[in-house]
DRENGU-23066 format. One record per atom (N, C-alpha, C): x, y, z; residue in one letter. Coordinates in steps of 0.2 Angstrom, whole numbers, padded with zeros to 4 digits, always signed. Layout:
<nodes>
XYZA...
</nodes>
This chain:
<nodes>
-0189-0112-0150X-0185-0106-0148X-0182-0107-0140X-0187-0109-0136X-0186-0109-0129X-0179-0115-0129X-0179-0118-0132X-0175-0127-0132X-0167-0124-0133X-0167-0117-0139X-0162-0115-0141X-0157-0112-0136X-0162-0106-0133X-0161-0104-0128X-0157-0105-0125X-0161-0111-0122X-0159-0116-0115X-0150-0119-0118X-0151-0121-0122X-0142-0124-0126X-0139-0116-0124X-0140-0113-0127X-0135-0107-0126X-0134-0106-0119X-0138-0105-0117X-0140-0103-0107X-0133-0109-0105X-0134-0115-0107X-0131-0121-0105X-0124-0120-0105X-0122-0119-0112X-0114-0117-0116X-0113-0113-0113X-0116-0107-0112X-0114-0101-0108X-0110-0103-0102X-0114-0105-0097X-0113-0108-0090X-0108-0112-0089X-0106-0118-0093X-0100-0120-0095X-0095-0118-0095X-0093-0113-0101X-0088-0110-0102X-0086-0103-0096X-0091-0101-0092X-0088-0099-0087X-0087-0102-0080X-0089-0108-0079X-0087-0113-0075X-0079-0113-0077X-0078-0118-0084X-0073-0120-0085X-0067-0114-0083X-0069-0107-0087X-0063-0101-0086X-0065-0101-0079X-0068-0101-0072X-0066-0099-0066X-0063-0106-0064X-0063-0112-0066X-0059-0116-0062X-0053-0116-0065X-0051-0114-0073X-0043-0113-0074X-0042-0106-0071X-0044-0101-0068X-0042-0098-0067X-0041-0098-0056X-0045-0105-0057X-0041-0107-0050X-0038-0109-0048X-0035-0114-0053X-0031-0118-0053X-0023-0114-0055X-0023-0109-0058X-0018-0106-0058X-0017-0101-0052X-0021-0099-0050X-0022-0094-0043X-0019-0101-0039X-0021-0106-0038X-0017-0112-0034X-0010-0114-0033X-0008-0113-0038X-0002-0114-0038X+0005-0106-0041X+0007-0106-0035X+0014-0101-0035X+0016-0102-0043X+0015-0094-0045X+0021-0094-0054X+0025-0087-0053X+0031-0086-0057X+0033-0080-0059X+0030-0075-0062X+0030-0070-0061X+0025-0063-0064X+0032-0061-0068X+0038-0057-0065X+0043-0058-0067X+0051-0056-0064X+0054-0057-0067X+0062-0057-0066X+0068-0052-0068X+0068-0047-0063X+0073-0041-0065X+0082-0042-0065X+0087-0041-0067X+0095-0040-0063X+0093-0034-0062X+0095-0032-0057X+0095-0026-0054X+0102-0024-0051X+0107-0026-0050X+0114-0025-0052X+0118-0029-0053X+0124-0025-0057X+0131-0028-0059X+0137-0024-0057X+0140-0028-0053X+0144-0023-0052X+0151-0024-0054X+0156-0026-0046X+0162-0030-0048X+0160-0036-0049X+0164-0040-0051X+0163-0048-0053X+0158-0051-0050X+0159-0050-0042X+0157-0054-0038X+0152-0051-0033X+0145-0052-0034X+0139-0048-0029X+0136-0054-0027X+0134-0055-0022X+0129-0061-0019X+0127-0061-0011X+0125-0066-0008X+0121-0065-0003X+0117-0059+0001X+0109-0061-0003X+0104-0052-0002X+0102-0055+0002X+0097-0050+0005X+0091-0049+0012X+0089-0044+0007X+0082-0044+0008X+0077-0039+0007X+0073-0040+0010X+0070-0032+0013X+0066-0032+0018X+0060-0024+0013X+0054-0023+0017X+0050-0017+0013X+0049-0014+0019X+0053-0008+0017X+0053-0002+0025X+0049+0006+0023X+0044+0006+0028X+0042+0016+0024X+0041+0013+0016X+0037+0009+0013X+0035+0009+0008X+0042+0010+0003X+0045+0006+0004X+0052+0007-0001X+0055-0001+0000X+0057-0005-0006X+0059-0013-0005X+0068-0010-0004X+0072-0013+0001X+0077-0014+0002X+0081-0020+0001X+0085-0017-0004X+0091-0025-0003X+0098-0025-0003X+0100-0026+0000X+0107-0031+0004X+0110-0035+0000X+0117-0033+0000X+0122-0039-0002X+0130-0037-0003X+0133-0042-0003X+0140-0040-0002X+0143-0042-0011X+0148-0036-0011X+0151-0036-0016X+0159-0035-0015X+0163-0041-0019X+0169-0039-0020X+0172-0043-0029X+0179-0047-0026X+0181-0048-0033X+0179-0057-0035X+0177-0060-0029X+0178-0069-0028X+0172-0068-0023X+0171-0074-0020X+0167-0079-0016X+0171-0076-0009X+0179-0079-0007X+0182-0075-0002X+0188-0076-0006X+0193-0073-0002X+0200-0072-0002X+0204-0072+0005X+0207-0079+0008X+0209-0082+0012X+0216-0074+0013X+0218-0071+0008X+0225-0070+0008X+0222-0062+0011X+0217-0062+0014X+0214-0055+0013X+0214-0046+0010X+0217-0049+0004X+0219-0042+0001X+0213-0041-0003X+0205-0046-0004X+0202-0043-0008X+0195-0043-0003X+0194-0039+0000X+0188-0040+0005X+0181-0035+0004X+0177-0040+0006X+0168-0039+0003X+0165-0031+0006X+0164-0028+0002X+0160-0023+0007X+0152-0025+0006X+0147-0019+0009X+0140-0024+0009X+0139-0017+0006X+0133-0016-0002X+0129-0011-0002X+0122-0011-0001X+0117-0009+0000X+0111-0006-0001X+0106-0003-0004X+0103-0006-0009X+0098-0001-0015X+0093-0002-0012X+0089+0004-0015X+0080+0002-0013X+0078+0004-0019X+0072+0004-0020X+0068+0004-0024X+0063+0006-0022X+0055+0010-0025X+0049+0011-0023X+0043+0004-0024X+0046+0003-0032X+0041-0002-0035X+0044-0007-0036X+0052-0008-0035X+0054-0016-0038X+0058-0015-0045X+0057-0009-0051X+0057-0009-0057X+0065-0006-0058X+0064+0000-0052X+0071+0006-0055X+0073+0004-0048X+0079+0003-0045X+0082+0002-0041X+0088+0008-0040X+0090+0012-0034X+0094+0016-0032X+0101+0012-0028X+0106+0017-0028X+0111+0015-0020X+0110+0019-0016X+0108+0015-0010X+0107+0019-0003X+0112+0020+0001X+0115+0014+0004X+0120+0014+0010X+0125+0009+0006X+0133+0010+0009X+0137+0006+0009X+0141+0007+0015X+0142+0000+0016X+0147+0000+0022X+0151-0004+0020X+0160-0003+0022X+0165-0006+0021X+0170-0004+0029X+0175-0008+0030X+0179-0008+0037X+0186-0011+0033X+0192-0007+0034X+0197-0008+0031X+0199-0014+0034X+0202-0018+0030X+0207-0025+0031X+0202-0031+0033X+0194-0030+0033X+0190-0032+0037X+0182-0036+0029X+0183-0044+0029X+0179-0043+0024X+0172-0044+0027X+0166-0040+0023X+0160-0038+0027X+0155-0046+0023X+0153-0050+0026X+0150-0057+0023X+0142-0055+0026X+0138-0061+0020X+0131-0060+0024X+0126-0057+0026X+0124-0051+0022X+0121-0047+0026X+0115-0047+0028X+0112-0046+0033X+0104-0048+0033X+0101-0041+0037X+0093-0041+0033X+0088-0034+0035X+0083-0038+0039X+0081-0034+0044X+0075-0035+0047X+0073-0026+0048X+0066-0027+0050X+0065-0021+0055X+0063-0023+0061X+0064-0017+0067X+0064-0016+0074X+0058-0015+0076X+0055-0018+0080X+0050-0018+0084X+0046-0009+0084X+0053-0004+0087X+0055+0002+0088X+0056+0006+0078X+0053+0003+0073X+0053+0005+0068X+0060+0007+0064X+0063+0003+0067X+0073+0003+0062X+0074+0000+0061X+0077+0001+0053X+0080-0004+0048X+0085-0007+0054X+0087-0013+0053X+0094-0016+0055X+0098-0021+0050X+0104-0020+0052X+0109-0025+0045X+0114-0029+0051X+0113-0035+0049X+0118-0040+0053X+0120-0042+0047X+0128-0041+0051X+0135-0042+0047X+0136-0046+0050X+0141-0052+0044X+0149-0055+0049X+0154-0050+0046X+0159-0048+0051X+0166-0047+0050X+0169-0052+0051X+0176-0053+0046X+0179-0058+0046X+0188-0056+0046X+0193-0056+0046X+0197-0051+0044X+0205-0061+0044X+0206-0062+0038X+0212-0066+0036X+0219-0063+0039X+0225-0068+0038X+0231-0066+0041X+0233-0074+0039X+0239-0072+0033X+0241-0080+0032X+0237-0086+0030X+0231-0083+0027X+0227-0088+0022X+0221-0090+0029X+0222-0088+0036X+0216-0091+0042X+0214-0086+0043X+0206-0088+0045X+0202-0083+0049X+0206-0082+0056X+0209-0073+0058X+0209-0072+0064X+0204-0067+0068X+0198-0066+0065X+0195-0064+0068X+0189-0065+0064X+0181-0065+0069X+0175-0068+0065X+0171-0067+0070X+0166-0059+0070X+0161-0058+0076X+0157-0054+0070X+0151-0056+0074X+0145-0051+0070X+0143-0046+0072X+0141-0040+0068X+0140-0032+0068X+0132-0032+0067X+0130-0028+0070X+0125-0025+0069X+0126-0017+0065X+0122-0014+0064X+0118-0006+0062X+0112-0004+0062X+0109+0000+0062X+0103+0003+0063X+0103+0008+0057X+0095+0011+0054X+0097+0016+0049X+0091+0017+0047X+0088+0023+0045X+0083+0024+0043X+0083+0027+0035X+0077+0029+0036X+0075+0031+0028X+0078+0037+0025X+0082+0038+0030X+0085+0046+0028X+0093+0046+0025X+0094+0040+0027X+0102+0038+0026X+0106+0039+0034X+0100+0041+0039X+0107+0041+0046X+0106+0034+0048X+0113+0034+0049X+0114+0027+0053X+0119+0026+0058X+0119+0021+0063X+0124+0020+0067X+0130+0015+0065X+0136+0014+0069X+0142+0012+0063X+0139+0004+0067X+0145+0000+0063X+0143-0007+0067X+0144-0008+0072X+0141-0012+0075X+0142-0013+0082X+0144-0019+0083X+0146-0020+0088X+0149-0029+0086X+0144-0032+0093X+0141-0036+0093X+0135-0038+0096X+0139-0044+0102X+0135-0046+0108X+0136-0049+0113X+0134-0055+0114X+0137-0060+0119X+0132-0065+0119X+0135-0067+0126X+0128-0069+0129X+0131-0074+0137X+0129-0082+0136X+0131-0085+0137X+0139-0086+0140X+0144-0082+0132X+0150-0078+0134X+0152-0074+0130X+0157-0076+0125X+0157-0074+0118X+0158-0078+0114X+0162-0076+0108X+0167-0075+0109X+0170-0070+0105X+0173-0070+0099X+0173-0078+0097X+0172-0080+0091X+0166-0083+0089X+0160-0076+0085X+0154-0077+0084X+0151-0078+0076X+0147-0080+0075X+0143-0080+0069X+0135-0081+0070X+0133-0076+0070X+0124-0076+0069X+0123-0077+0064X+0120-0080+0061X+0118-0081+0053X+0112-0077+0052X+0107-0076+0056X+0101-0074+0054X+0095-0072+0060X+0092-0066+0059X+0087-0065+0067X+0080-0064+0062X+0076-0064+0064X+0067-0063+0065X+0065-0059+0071X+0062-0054+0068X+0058-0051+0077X+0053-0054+0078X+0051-0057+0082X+0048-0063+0086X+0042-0060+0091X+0037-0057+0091X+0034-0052+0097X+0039-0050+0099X+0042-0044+0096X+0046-0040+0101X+0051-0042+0103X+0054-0049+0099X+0061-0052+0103X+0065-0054+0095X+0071-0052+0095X+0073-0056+0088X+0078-0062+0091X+0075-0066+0087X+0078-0074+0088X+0082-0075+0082X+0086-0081+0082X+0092-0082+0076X+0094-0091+0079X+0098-0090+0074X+0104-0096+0075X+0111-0095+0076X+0116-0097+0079X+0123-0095+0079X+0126-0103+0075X+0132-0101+0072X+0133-0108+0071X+0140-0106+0073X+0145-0103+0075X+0151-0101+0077X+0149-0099+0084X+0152-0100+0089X+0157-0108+0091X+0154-0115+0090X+0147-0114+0090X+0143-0120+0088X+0139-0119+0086X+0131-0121+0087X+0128-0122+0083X+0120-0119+0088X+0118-0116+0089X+0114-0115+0094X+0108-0108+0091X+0103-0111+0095X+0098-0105+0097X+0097-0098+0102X+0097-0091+0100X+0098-0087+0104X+0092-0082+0104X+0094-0076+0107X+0087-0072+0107X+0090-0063+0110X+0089-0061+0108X+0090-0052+0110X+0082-0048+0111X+0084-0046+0114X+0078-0041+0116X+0078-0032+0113X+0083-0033+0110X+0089-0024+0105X+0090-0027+0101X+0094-0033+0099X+0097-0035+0093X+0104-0034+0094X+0105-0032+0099X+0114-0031+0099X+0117-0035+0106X+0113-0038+0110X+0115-0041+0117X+0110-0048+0116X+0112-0055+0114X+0109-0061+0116X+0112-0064+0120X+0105-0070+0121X+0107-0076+0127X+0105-0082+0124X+0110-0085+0125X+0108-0094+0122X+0102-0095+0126X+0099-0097+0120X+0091-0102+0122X+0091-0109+0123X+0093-0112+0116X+0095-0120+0116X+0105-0120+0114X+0103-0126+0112X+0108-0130+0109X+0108-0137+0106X+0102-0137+0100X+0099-0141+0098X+0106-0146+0096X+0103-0152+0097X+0109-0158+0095X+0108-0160+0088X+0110-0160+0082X+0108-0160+0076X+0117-0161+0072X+0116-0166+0070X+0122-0171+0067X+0120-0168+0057X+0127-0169+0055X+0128-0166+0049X+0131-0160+0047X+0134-0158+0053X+0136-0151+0052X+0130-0146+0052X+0126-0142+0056X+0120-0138+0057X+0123-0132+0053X+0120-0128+0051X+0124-0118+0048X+0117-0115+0046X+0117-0113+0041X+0114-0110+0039X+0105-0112+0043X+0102-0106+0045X+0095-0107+0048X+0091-0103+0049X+0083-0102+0049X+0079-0096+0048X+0073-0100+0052X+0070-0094+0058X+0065-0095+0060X+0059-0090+0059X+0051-0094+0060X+0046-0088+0059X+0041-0093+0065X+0037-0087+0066X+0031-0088+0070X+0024-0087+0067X+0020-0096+0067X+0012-0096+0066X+0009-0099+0071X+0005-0092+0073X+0001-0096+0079X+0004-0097+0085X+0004-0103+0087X+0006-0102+0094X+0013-0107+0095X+0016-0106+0088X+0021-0111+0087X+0030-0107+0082X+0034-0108+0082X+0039-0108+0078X+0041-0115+0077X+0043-0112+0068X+0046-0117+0065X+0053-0114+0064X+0057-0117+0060X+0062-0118+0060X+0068-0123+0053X+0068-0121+0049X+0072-0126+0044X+0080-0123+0044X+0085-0129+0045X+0092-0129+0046X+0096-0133+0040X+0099-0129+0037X+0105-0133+0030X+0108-0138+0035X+0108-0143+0032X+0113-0147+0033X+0117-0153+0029X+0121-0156+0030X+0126-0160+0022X+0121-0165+0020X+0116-0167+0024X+0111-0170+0020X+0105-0166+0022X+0098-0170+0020X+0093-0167+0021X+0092-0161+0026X+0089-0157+0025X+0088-0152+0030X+0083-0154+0036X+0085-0150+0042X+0078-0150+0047X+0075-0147+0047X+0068-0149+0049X+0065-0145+0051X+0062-0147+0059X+0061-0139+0062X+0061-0139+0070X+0054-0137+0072X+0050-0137+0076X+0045-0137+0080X+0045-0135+0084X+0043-0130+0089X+0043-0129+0096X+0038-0125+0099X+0035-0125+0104X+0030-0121+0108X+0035-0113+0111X+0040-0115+0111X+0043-0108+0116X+0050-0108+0113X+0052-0113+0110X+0061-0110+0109X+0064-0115+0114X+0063-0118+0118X+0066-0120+0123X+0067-0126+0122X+0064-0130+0117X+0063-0136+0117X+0061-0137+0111X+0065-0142+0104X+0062-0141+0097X+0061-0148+0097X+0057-0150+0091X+0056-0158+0089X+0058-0156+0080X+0062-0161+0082X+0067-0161+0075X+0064-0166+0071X+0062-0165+0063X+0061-0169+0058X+0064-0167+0051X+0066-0175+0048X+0068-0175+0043X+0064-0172+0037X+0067-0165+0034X+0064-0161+0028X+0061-0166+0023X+0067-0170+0022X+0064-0175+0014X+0068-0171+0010X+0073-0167+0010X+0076-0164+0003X+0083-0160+0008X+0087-0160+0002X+0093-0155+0006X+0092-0148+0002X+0092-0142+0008X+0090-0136+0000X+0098-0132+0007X+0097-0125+0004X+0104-0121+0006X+0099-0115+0009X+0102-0111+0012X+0101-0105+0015X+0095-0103+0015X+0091-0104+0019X+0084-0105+0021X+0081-0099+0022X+0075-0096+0020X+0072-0090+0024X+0065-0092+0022X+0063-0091+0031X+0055-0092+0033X+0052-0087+0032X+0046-0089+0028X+0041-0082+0028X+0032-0086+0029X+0029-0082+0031X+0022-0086+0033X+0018-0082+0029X+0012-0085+0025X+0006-0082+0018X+0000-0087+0021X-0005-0084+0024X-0012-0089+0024X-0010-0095+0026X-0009-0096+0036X-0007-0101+0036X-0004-0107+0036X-0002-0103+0032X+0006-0110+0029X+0012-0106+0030X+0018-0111+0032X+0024-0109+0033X+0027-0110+0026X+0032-0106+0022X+0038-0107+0015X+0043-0106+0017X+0049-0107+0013X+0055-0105+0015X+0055-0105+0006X+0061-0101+0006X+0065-0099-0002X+0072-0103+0002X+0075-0107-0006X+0082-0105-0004X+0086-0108-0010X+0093-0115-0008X+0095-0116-0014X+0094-0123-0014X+0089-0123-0021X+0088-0132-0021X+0095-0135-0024X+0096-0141-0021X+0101-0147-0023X+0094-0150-0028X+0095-0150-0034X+0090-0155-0038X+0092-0158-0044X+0100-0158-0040X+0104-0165-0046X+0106-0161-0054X+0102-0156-0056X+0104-0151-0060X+0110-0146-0056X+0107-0140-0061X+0111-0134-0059X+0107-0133-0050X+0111-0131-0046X+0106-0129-0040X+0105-0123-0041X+0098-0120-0039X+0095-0114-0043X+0090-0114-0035X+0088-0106-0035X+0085-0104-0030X+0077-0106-0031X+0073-0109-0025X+0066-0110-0027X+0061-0109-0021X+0059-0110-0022X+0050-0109-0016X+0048-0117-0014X+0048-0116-0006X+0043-0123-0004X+0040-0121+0001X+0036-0125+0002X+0030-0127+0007X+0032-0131+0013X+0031-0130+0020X+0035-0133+0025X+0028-0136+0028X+0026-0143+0027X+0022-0147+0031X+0024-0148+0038X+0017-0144+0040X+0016-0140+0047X+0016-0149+0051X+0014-0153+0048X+0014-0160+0054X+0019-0166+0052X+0022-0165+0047X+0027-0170+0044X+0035-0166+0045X+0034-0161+0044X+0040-0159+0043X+0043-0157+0035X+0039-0161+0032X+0043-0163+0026X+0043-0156+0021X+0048-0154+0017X+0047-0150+0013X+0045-0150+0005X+0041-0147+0002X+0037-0147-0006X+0039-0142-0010X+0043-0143-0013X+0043-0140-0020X+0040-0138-0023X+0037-0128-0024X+0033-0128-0026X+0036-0124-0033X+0040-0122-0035X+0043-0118-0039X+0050-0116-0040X+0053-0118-0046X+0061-0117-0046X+0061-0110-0052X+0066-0107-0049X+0067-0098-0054X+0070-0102-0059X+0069-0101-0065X+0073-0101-0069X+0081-0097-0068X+0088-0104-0070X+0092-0101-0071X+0097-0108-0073X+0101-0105-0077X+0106-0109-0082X+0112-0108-0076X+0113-0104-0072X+0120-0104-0067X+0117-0105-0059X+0122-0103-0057X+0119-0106-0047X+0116-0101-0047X+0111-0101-0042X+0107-0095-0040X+0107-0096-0031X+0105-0092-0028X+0104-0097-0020X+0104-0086-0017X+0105-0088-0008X+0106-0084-0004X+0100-0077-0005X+0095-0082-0005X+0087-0077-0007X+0086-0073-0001X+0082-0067+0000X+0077-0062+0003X+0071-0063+0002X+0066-0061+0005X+0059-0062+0003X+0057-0057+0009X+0049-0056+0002X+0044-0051+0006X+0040-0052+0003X+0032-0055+0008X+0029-0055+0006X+0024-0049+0006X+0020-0045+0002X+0015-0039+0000X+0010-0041-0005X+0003-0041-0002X-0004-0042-0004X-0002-0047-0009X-0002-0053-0006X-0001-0058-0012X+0004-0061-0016X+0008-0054-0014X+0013-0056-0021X+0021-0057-0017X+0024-0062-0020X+0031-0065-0014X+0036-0062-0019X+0041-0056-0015X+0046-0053-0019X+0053-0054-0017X+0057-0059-0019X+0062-0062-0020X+0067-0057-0021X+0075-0057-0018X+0082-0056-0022X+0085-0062-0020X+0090-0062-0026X+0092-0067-0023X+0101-0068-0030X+0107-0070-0030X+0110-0069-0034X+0113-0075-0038X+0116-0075-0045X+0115-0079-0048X+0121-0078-0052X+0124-0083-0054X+0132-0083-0057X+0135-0087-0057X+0143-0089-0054X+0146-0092-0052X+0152-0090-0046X+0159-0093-0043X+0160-0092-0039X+0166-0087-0039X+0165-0085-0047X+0170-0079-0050X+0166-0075-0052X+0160-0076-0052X+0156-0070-0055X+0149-0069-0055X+0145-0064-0054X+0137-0066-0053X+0135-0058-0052X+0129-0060-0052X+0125-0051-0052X+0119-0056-0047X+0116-0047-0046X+0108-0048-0040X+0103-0047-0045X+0098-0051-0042X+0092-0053-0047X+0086-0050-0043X+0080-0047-0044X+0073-0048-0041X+0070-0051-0044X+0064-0056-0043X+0059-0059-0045X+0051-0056-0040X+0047-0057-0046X+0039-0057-0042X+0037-0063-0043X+0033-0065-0040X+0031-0073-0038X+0022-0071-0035X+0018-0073-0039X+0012-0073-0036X+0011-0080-0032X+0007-0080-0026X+0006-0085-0021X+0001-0087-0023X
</nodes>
């Protein structure tokens, strides 16, 4: 009887080992929970930002009839939905500026507790860009908001493009790549000053910074592999090669680790995915690709208790809708 026991005790133990190590082995590795459309509008919706403000998921993006239109008769305006839980999505804000198309929007919040949206306005004349500076707004949960503002730069720069900012202890930092390619910093979000002017071959654009610890990283699209940057202050980056080309990069920090979401180049369809950014190598890891039969890219991210909430939009360069995904970490 005692011998019998002992077996069952034994199998017991076993098979609750086994279930806690498959289920750490799933806890180890990022999956999809799931994947919403959350709008369709005109043909053409793409490039989000989401941000979670006041308990409420916010996302960003611009809609018109195409990709762009040189001849400026069809120009992007930017809307805004939130959401409580992710599941039912509302419209909150839109902004539009006649003869003027509204590109790339991006959310942060304010050290000072306000939503903010960085815009580029672009506005055509004869199939050429003759104007190209970026707008700020402010806004809260109420729907008051200020109108755009068209932001500053010293040395002054009046053909701009900020791609993207991070509030950084109290300072929001970005990349321009219009007139060139460079490092800035505002202490509002409406008045910068160049920091660097990192030297970086392959045409630099698109870029996304975060801080861990005592350090910022940094990952930059470019026609080939991507960079990734290092620095103690800003002032000074040490550049390494990613090991992969991906698109439109956004940094987010979970447990010591630095990720970015964006668009993987993987010889397929390029589709939006999750990687891991080796904190000493540089190198960037593949941890998950969203499923999608068309382009997907131009992601948002927030991470909350664990779990990494994605927008991001998917289609083609005539048509596409906004997507949300949950992603356990």
């Amino acid at each position: 009887m005692l011998e019998n026991n002992m077996v069952r005790f034994l199998l017991l133990l076993m098979i609750v080992l086994n279930s806690e190590s498959i289920s750490a082995g799933k806890d180890s590795s990022p999956y999809i929970i799931s994947t919403k459309k959350i709008y369709t509008g005109k043909p053409y919706a793409s490039f989000t930002s989401l941000i979670n403000y006041k308990g409420r998921f916010y996302c960003a993006f611009r809609e018109a009839k195409k990709h762009y239109d040189p001849s400026g008769e069809d120009v992007g305006i930017i809307r805004i939905l939130h959401s409580k839980n992710g599941k039912r999505w509302q419209p909150f804000l839109t902004y539009s500026v006649d003869g003027i198309d509204l590109r790339d929007p991006k959310l942060t919040v304010t050290p000072e507790g306000k939503a903010m949206l960085l815009v580029e306005e672009v506005k055509y004349e004869n199939k050429v860009a003759v104007l190209r500076k970026s707008c700020v707004s402010f806004f809260s949960s109420n729907k008051s908001r200020t109108e755009l503002i068209p932001i500053s730069f010293k040395p002054n720069m009046d053909w701009n493009w900020l791609w993207d900012v991070s509030w950084i202890d109290g300072i929001a930092y970005g990349y321009i790549y219009a007139p060139y390619f460079a490092f800035v910093k505002s202490s509002n979000g409406i008045n910068y000053k160049l920091v660097d002017k990192p030297v970086i071959d392959n045409s630099p654009t698109e870029a996304s910074v975060v801080k861990l610890g005592d350090k910022l990283f940094s990952v930059v699209r470019r026609k080939q592999n991507a960079y990734v940057g290092i620095s103690n202050d800003g002032d000074q980056w040490q550049w390494k090669d990613g090991g992969m080309r991906i698109g439109c990069p956004k940094l987010f920090t979970y447990k010591d680790n630095v990720y970015t979401v964006g668009r993987a180049y993987n010889g397929k369809m390029n589709c939006t995915a999750l990687f891991k950014v080796d904190q000493t190598s540089g190198k960037l890891v593949m941890l998950l690709e969203l499923s999608s039969d068309m382009d997907s890219a131009y992601p948002g991210a927030v991470v909350k208790d664990g779990i990494l909430y994605i927008s991001y939009y998917q289609g083609d360069l005539m048509k596409s809708s906004i997507y949300f995904s949950r992603i356990k970490l």
